[in-house]
mmCIF file of the C-alpha atoms, coordinates in Angstrom:
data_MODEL
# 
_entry.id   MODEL 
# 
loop_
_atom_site.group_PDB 
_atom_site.id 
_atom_site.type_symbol 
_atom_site.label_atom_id 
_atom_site.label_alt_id 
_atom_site.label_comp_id 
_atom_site.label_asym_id 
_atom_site.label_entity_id 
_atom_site.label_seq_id 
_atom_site.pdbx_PDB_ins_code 
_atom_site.Cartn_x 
_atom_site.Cartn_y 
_atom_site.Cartn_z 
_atom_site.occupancy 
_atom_site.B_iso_or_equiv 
_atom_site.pdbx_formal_charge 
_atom_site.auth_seq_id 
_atom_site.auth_comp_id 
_atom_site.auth_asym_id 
_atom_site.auth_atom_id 
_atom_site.pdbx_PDB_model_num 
ATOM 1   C CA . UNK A 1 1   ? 17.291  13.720  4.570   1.00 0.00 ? 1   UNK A CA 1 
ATOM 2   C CA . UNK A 1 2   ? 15.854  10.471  5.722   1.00 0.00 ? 2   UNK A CA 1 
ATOM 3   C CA . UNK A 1 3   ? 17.678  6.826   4.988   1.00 0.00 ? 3   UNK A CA 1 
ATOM 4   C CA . UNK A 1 4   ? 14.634  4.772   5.563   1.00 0.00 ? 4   UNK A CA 1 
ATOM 5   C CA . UNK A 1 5   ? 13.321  3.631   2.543   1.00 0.00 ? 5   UNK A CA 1 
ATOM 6   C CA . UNK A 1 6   ? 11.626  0.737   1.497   1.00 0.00 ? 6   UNK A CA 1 
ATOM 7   C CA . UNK A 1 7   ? 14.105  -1.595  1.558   1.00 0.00 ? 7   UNK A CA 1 
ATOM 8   C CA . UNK A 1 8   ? 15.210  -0.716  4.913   1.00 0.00 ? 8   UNK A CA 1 
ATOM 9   C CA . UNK A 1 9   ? 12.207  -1.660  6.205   1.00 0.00 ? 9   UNK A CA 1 
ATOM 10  C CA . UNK A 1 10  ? 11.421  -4.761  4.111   1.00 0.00 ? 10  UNK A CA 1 
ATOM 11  C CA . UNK A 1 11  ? 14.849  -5.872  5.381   1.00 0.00 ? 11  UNK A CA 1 
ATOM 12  C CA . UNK A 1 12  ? 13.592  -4.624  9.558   1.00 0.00 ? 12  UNK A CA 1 
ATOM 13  C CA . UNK A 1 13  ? 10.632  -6.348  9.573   1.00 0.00 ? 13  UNK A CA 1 
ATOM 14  C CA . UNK A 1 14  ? 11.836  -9.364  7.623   1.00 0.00 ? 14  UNK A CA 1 
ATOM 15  C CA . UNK A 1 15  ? 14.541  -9.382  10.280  1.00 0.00 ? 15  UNK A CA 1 
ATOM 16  C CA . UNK A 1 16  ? 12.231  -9.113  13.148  1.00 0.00 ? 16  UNK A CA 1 
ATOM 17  C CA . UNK A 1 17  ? 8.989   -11.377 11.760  1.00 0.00 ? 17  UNK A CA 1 
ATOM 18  C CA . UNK A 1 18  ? 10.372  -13.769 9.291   1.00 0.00 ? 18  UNK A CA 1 
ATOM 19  C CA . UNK A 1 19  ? 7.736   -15.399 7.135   1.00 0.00 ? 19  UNK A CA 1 
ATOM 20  C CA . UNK A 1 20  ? 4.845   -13.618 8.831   1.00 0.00 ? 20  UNK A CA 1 
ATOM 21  C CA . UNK A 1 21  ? 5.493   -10.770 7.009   1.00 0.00 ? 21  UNK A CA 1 
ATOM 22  C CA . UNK A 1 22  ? 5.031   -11.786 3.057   1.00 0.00 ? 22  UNK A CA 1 
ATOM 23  C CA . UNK A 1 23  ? 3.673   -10.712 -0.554  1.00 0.00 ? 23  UNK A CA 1 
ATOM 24  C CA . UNK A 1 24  ? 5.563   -7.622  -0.301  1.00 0.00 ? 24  UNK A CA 1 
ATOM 25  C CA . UNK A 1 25  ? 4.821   -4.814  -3.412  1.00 0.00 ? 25  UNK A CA 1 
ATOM 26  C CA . UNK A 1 26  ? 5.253   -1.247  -4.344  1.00 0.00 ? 26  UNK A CA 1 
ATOM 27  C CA . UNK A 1 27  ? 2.209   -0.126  -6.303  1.00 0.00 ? 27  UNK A CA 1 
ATOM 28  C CA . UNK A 1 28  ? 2.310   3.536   -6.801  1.00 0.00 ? 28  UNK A CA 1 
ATOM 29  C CA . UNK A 1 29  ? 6.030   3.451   -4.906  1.00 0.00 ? 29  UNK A CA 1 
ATOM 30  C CA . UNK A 1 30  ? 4.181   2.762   -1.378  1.00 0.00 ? 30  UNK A CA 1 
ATOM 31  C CA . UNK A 1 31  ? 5.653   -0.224  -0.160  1.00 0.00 ? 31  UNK A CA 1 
ATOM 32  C CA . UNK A 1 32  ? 2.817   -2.629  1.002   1.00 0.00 ? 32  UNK A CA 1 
ATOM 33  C CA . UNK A 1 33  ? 2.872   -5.661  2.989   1.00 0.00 ? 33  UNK A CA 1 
ATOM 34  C CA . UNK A 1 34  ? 0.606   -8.704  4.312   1.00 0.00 ? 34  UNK A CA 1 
ATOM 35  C CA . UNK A 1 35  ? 0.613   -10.127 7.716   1.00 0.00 ? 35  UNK A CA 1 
ATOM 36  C CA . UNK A 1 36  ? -1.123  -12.718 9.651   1.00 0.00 ? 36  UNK A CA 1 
ATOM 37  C CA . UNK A 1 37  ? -3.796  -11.311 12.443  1.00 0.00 ? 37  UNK A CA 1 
ATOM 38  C CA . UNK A 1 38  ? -1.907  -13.028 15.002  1.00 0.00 ? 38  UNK A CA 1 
ATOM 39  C CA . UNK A 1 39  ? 1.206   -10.872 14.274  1.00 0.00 ? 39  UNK A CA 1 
ATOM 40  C CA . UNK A 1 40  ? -0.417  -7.578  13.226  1.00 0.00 ? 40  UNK A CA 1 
ATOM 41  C CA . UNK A 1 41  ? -0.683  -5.957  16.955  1.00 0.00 ? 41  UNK A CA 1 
ATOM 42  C CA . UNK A 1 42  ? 3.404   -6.792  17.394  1.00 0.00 ? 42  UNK A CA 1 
ATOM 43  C CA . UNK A 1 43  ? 3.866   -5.560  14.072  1.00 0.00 ? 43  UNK A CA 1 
ATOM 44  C CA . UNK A 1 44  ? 2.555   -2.238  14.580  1.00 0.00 ? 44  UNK A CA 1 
ATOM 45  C CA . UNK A 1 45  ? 4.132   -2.052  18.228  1.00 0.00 ? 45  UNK A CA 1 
ATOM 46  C CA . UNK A 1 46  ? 7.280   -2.745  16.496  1.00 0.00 ? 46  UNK A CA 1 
ATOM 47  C CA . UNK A 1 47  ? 6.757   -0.004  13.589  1.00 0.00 ? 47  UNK A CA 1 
ATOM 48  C CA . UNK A 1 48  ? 5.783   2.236   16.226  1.00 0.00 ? 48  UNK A CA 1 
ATOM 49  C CA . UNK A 1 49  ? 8.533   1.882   18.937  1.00 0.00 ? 49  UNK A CA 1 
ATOM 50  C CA . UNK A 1 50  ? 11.346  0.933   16.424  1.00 0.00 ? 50  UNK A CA 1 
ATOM 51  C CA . UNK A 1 51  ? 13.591  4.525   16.799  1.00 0.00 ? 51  UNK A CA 1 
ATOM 52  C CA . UNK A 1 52  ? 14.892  4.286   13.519  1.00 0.00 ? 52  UNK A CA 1 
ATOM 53  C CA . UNK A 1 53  ? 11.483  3.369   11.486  1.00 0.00 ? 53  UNK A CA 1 
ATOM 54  C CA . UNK A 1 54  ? 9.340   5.681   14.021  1.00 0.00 ? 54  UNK A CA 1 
ATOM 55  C CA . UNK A 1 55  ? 5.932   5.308   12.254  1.00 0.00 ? 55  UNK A CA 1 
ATOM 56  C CA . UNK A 1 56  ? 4.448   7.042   14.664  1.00 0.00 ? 56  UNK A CA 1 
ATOM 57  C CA . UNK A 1 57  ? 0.325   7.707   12.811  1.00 0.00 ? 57  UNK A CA 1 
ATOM 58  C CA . UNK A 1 58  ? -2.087  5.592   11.798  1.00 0.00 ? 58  UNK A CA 1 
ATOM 59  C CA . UNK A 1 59  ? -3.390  7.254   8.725   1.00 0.00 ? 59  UNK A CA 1 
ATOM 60  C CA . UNK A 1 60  ? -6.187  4.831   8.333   1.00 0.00 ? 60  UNK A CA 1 
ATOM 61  C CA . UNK A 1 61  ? -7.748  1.709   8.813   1.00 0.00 ? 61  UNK A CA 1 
ATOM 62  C CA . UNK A 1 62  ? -10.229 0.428   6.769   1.00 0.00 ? 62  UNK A CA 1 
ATOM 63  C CA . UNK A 1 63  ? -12.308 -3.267  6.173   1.00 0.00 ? 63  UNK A CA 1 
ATOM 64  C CA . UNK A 1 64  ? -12.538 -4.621  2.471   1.00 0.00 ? 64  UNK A CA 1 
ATOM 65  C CA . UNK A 1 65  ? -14.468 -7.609  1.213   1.00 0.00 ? 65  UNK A CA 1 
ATOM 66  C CA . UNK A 1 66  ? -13.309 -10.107 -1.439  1.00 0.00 ? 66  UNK A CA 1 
ATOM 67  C CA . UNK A 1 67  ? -16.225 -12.768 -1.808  1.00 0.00 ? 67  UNK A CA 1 
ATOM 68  C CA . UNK A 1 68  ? -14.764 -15.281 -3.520  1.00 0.00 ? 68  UNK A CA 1 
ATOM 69  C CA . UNK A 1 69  ? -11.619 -15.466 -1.883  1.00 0.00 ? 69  UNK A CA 1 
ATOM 70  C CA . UNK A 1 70  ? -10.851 -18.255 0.377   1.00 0.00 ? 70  UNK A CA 1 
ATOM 71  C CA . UNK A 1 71  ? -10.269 -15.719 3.380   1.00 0.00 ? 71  UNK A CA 1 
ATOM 72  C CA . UNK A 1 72  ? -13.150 -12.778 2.123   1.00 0.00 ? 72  UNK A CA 1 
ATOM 73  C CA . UNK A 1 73  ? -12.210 -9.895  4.410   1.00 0.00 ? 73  UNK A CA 1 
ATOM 74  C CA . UNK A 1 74  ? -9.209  -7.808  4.899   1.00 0.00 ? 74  UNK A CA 1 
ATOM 75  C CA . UNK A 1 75  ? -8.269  -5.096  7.120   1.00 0.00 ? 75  UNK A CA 1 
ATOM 76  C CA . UNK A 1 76  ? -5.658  -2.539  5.910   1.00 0.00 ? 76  UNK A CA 1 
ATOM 77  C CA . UNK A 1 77  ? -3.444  -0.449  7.907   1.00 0.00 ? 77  UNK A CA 1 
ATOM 78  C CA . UNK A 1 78  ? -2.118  3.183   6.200   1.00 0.00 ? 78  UNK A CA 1 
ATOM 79  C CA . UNK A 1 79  ? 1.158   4.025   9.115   1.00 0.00 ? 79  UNK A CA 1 
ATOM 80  C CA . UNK A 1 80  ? 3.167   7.051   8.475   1.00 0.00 ? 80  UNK A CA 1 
ATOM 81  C CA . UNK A 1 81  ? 6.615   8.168   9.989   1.00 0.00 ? 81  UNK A CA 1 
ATOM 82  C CA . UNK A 1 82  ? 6.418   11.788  10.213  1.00 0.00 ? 82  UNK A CA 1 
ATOM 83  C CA . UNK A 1 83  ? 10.523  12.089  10.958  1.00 0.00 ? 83  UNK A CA 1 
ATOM 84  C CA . UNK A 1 84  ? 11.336  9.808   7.244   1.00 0.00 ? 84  UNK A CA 1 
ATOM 85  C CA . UNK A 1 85  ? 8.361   10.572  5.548   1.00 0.00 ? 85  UNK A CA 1 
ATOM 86  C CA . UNK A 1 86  ? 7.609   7.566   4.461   1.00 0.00 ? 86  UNK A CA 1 
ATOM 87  C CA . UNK A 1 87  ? 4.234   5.597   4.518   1.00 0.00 ? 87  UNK A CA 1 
ATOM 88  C CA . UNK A 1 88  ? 3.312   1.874   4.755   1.00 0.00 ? 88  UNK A CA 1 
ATOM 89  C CA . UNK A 1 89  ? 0.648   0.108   4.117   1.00 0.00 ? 89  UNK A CA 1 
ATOM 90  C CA . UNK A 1 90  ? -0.105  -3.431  5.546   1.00 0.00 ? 90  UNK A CA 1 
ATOM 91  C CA . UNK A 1 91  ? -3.075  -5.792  4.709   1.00 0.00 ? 91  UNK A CA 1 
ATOM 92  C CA . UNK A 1 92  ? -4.552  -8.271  7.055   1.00 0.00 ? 92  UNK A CA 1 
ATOM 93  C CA . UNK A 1 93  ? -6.522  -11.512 5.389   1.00 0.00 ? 93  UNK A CA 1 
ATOM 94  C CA . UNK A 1 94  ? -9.650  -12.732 7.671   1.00 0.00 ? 94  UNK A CA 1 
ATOM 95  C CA . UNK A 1 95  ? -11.701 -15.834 7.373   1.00 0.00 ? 95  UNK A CA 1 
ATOM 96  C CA . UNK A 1 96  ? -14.173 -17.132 9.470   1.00 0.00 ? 96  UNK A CA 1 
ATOM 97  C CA . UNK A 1 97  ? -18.028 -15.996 10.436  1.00 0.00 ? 97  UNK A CA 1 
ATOM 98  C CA . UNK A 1 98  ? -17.845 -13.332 12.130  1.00 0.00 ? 98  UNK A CA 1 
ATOM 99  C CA . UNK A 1 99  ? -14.015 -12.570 10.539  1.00 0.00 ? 99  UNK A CA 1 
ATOM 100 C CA . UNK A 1 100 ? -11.909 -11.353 13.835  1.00 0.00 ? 100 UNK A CA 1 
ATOM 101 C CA . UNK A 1 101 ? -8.764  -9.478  14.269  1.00 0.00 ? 101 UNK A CA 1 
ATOM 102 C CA . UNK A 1 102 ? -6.878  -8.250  17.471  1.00 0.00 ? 102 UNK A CA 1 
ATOM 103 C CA . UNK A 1 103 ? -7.489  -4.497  18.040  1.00 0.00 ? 103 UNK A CA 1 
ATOM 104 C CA . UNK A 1 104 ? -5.197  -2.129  17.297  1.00 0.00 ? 104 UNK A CA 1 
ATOM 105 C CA . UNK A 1 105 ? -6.296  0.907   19.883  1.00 0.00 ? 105 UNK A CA 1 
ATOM 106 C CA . UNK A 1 106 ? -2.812  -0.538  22.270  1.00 0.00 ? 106 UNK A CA 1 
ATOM 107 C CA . UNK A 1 107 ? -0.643  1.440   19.703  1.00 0.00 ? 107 UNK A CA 1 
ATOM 108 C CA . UNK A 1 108 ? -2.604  3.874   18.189  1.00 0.00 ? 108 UNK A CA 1 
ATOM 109 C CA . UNK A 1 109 ? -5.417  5.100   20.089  1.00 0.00 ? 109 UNK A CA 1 
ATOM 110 C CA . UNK A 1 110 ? -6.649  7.289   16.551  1.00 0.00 ? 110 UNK A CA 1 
ATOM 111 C CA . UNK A 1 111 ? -7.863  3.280   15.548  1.00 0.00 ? 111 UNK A CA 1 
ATOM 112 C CA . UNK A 1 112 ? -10.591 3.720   17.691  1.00 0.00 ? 112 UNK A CA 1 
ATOM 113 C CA . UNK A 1 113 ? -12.960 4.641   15.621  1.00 0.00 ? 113 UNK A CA 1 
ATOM 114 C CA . UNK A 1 114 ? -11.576 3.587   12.267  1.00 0.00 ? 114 UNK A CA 1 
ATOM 115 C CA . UNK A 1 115 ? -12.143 0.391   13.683  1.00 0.00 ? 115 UNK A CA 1 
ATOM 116 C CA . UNK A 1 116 ? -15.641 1.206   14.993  1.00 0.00 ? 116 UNK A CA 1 
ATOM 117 C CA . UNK A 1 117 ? -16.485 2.378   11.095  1.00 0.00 ? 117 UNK A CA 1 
ATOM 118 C CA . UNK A 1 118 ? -15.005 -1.183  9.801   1.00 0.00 ? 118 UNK A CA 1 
ATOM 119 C CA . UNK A 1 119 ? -17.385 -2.727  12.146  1.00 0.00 ? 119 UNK A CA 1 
ATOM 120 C CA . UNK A 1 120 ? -20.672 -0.769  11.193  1.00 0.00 ? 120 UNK A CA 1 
ATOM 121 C CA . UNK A 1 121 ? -19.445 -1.350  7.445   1.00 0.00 ? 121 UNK A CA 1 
ATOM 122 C CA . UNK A 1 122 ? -18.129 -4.825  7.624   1.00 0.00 ? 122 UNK A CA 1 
ATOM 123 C CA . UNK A 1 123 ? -18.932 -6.918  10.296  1.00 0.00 ? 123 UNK A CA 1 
ATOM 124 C CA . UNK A 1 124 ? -15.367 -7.034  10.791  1.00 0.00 ? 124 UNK A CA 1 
ATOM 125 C CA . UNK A 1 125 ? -14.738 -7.882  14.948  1.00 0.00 ? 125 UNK A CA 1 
ATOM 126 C CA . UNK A 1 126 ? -11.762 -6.271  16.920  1.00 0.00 ? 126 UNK A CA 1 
ATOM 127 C CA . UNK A 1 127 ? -11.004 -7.773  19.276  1.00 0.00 ? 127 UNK A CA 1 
ATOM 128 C CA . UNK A 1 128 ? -10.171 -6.283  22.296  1.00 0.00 ? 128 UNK A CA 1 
ATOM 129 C CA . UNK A 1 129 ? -11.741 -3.034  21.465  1.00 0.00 ? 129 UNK A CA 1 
ATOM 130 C CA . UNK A 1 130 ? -12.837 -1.001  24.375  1.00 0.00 ? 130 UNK A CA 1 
ATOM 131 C CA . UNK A 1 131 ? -16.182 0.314   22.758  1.00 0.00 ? 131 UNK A CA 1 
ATOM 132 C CA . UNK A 1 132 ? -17.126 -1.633  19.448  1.00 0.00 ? 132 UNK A CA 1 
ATOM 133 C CA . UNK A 1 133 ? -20.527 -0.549  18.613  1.00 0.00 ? 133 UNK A CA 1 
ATOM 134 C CA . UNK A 1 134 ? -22.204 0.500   15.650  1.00 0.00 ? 134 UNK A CA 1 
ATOM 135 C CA . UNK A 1 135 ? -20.798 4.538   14.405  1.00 0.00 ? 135 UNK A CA 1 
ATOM 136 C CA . UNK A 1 136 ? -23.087 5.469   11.878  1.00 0.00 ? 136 UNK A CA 1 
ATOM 137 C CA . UNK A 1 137 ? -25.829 3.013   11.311  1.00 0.00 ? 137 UNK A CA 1 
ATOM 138 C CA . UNK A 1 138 ? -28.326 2.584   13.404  1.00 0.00 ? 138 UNK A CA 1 
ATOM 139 C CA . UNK A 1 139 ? -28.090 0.132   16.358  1.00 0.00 ? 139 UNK A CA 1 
ATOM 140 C CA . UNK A 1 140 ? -30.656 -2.139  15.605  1.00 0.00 ? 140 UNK A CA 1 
ATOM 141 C CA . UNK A 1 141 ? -29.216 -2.393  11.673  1.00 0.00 ? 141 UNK A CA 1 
ATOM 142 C CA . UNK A 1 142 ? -28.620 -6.338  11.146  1.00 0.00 ? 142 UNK A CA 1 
ATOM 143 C CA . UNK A 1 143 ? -26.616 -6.433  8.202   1.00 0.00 ? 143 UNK A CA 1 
ATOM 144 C CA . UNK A 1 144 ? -23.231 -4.790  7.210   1.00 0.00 ? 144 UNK A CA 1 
ATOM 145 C CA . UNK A 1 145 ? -24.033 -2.502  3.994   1.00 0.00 ? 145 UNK A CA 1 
ATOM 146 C CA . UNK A 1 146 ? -20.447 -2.647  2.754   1.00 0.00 ? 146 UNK A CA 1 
ATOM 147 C CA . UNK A 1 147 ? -20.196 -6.377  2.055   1.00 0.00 ? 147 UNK A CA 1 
ATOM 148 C CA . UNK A 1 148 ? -20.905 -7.629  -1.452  1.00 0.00 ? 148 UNK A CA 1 
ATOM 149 C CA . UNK A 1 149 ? -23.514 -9.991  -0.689  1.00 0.00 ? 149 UNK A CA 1 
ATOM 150 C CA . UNK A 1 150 ? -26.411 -7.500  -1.414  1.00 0.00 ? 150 UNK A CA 1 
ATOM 151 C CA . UNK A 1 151 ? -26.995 -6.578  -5.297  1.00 0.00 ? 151 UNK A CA 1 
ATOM 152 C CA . UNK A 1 152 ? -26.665 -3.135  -5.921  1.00 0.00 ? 152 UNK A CA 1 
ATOM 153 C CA . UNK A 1 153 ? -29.902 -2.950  -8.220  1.00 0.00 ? 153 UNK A CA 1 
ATOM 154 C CA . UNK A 1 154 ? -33.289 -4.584  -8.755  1.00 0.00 ? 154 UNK A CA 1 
ATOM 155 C CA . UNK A 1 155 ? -31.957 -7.811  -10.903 1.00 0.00 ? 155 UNK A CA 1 
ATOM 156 C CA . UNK A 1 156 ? -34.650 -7.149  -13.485 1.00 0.00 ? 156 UNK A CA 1 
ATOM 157 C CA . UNK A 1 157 ? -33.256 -3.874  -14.706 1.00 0.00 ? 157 UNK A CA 1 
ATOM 158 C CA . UNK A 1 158 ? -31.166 -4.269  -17.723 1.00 0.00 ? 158 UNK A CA 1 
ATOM 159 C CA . UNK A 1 159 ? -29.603 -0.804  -17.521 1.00 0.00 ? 159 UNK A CA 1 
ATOM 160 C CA . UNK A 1 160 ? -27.191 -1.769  -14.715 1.00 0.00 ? 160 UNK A CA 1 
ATOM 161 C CA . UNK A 1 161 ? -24.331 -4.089  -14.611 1.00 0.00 ? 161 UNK A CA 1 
ATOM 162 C CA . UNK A 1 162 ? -23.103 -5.468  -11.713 1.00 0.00 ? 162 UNK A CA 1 
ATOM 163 C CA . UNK A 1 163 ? -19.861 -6.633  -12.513 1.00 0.00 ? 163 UNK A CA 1 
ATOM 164 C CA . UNK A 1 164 ? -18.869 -3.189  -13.220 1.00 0.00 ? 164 UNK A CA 1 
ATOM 165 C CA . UNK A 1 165 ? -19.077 -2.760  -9.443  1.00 0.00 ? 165 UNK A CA 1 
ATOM 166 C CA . UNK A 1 166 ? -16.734 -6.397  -9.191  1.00 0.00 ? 166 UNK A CA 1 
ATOM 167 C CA . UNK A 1 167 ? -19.439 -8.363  -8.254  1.00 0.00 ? 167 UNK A CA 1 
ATOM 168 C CA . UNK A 1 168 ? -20.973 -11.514 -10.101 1.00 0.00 ? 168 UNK A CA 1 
ATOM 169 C CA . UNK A 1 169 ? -24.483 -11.411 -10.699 1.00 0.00 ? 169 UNK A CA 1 
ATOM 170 C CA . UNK A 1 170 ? -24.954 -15.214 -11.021 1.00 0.00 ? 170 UNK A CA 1 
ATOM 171 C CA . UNK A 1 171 ? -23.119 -15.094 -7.655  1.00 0.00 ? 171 UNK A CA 1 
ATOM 172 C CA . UNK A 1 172 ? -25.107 -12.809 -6.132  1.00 0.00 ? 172 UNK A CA 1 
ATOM 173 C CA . UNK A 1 173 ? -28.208 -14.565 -6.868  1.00 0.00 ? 173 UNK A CA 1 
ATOM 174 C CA . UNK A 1 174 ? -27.142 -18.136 -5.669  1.00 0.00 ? 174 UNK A CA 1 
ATOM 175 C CA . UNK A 1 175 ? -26.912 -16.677 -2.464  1.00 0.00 ? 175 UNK A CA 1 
ATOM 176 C CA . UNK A 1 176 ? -22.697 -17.128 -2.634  1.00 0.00 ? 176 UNK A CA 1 
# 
């Protein structure tokens, strides 16, 4: 039996990155952390390589989109350590047009394409990525279908509600 838990490696990465590595929670007893996109490349080179913590898969990777926060996009990061059993999940907060984060295909080649998708989907740019292109839209798409910028219904139908879907109408149409 294993004696990584999550305080161990609260305490190892607290250790190791200080205040870069904040908001810490345990929804659903998976331990889940945020990090700046300047440290998230050592951070996952250091879960990776650390002997002890060995997460050694990237389960996913996947873009998200928060309009009306002050940074909108996030990137989050599933690792697993096969040897404790024990997943981690780590968010990443973008701003900026076009939001940017440092690649993560150095330490786990599997982000490859899970970073590929969070492009099509997103907009979201890796950089550093040996091959970002479009995955599953067409090339010549010009818009990222995943954001929340688009309503999800003709705005004169009263049968649908958009903030069941967390977006605001009046938002929506204001262009915001």
């Amino acid at each position: 039996m294993s004696n990584v838990d999550s305080a161990l490696i609260l305490e190892k990465l607290k250790t190791q990155f200080g205040d870069a590595i904040h908001s810490p929670e345990e929804p659903y007893d998976l331990l889940t952390i945020n990090c700046s996109r300047e440290k998230i490349v050592p951070l996952l080179e250091f879960l990776h390589n650390d002997t002890v913590l060995a997460f050694n898969f990237l389960t996913d990777l996947c873009g998200v989109h928060y309009p009306h926060r002050a940074a909108p996009f996030e990137v989050v990061y599933h690792v697993h350590s096969f040897i404790n059993n024990i997943r981690l999940r780590i968010k990443v907060a973008i701003a900026g047009d076009p939001p940017k984060v440092p690649t993560a295909t150095s330490v786990y080649a599997a982000a490859n394409w899970m970073e590929r998708e969070t492009y099509d989907f997103y907009g979201i740019i890796f950089e550093g990525h040996p091959n970002l292109k479009r995955i599953l839209n067409v090339d010549e798409m010009t818009i990222f279908p995943m954001r929340k910028e688009y309503p999800l219904e003709d705005n004169t139908r009263k049968d649908k509600n958009d903030e069941m879907f967390g977006r605001d109408p009046k938002l929506i149409l204001a262009g915001k």
